[in-house]
BABA-113954 format. One line per 4 residues: number of its first residue (from 0); their letters; for each residue z, y, x of N, C-alpha, C. Coordinates in pm, 1 decimal. Example, Ala and Ser with C-alpha at 12.3 -4.5 7.8 and 13.67 -1.06 7.14 Angstrom:
% residues 2
0> as> 780.0,-569.0,1319.0,780.0,-450.0,1230.0,780.0,-330.0,1320.0 | 708.0,-225.0,1285.0,714.0,-106.0,1367.0,787.0,3.0,1290.0
This chain:
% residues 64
0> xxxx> 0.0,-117.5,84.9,0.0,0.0,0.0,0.0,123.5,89.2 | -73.8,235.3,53.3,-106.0,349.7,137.4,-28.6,456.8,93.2 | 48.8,557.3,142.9,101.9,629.0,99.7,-19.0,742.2,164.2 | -45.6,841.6,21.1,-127.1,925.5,-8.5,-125.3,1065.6,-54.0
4> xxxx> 29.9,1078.4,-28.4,105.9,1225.4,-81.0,210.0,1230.4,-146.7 | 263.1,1342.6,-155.5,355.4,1354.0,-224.2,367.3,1353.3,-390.1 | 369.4,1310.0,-503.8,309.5,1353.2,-620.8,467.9,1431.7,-721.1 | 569.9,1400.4,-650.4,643.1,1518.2,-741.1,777.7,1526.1,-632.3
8> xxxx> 857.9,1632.2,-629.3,942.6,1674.3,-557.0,1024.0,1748.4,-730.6 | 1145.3,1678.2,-731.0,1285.6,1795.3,-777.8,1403.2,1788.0,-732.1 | 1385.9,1966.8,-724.8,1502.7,2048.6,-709.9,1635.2,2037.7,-779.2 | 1740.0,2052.8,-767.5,1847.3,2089.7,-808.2,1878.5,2227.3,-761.4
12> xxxx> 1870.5,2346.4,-845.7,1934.7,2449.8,-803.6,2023.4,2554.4,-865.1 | 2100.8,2611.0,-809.6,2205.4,2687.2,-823.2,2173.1,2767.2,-964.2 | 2076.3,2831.3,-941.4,2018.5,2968.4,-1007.1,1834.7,2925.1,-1068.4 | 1797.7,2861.4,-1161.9,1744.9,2851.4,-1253.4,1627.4,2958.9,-1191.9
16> xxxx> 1644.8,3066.7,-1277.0,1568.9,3214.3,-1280.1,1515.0,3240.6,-1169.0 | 1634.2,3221.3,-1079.9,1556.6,3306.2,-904.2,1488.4,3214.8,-850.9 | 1494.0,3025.0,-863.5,1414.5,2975.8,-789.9,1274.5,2971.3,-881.6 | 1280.9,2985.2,-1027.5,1152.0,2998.8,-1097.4,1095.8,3125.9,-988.8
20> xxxx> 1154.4,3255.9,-1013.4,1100.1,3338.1,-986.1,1000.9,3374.1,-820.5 | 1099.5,3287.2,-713.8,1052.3,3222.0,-621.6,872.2,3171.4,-647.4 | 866.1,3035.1,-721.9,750.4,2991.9,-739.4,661.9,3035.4,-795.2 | 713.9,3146.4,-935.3,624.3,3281.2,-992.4,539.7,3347.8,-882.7
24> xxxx> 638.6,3434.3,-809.8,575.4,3494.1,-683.3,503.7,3443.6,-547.8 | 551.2,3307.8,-592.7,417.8,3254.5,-480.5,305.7,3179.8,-566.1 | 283.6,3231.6,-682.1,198.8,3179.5,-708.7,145.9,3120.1,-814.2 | 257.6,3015.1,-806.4,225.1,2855.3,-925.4,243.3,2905.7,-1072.6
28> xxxx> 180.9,2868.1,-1124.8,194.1,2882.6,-1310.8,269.6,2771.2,-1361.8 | 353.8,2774.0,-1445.1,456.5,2685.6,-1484.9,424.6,2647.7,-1590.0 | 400.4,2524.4,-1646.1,372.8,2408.4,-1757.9,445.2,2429.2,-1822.0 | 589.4,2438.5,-1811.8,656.1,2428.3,-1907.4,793.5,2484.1,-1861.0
32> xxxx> 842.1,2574.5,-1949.1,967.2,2639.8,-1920.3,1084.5,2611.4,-2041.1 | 1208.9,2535.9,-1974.7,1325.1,2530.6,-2101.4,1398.6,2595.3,-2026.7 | 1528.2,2566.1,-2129.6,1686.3,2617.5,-2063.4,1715.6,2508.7,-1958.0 | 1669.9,2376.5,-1958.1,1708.3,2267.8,-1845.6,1625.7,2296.7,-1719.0
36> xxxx> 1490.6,2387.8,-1730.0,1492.6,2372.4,-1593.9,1285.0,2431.5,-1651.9 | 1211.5,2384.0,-1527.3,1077.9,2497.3,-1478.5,998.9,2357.8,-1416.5 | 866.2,2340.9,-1499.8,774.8,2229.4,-1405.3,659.4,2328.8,-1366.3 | 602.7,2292.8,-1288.7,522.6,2348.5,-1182.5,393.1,2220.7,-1146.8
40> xxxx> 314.5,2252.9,-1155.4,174.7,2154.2,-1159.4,72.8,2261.3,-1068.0 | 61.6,2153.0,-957.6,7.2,2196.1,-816.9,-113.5,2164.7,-812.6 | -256.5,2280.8,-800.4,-359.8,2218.4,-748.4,-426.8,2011.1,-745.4 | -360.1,1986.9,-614.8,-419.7,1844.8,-657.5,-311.1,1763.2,-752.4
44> xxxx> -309.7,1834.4,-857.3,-189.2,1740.9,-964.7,-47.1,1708.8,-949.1 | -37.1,1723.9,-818.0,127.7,1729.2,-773.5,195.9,1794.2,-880.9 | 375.5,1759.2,-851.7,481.3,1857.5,-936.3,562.8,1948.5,-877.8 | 611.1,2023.7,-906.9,796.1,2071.3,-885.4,827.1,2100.9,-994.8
48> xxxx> 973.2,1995.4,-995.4,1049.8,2038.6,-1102.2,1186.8,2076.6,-1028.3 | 1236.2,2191.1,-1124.8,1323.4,2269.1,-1087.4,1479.1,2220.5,-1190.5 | 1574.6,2203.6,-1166.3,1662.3,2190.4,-1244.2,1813.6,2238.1,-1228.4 | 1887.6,2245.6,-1278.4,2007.5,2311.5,-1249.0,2073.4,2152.2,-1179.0
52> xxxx> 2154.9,2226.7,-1104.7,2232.8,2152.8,-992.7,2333.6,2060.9,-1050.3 | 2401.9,2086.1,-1169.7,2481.8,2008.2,-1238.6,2391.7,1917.5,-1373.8 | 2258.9,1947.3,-1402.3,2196.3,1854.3,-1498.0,2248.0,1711.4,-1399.6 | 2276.6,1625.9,-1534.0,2337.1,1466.7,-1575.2,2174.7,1398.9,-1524.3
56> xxxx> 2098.1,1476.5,-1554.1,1954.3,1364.3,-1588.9,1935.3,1336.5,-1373.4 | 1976.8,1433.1,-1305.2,1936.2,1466.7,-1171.5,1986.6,1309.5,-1102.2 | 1914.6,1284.4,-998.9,1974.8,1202.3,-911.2,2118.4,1198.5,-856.5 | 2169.3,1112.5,-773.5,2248.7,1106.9,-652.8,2226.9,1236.5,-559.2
60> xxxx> 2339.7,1324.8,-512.1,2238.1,1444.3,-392.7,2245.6,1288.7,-262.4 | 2140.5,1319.8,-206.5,2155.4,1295.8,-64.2,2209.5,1383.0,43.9 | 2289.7,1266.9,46.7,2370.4,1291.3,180.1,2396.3,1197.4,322.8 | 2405.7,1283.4,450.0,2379.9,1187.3,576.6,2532.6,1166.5,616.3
């Protein structure tokens, strides 16, 4: 099996608004905006999703 890119990356962050506003200003147009959080759909179809740091739905953080 070939690994061929990245196809989605999420965030957990502090502040909602400022990291939307972050990806606003560089650029990306956002799919879809709630109160849980900001998706972001990249050129070759990639994601970022943005979510607050305490959403239940989020992973484990990694840690070393």
């Amino acid at each position: 099996m070939a690994l061929l890119g990245v196809q989605s990356l999420i965030y957990g962050v502090d502040d909602l608004a400022t990291a939307a506003r972050f990806y606003d200003d560089f650029g990306l147009q956002a799919s879809a905006r709630s109160a849980t959080g900001f998706d972001y759909i990249l050129e070759d179809g990639s994601t970022v999703l943005l979510r607050a740091n305490h959403d239940a739905a989020l992973p484990p953080r990694f840690t070393e």
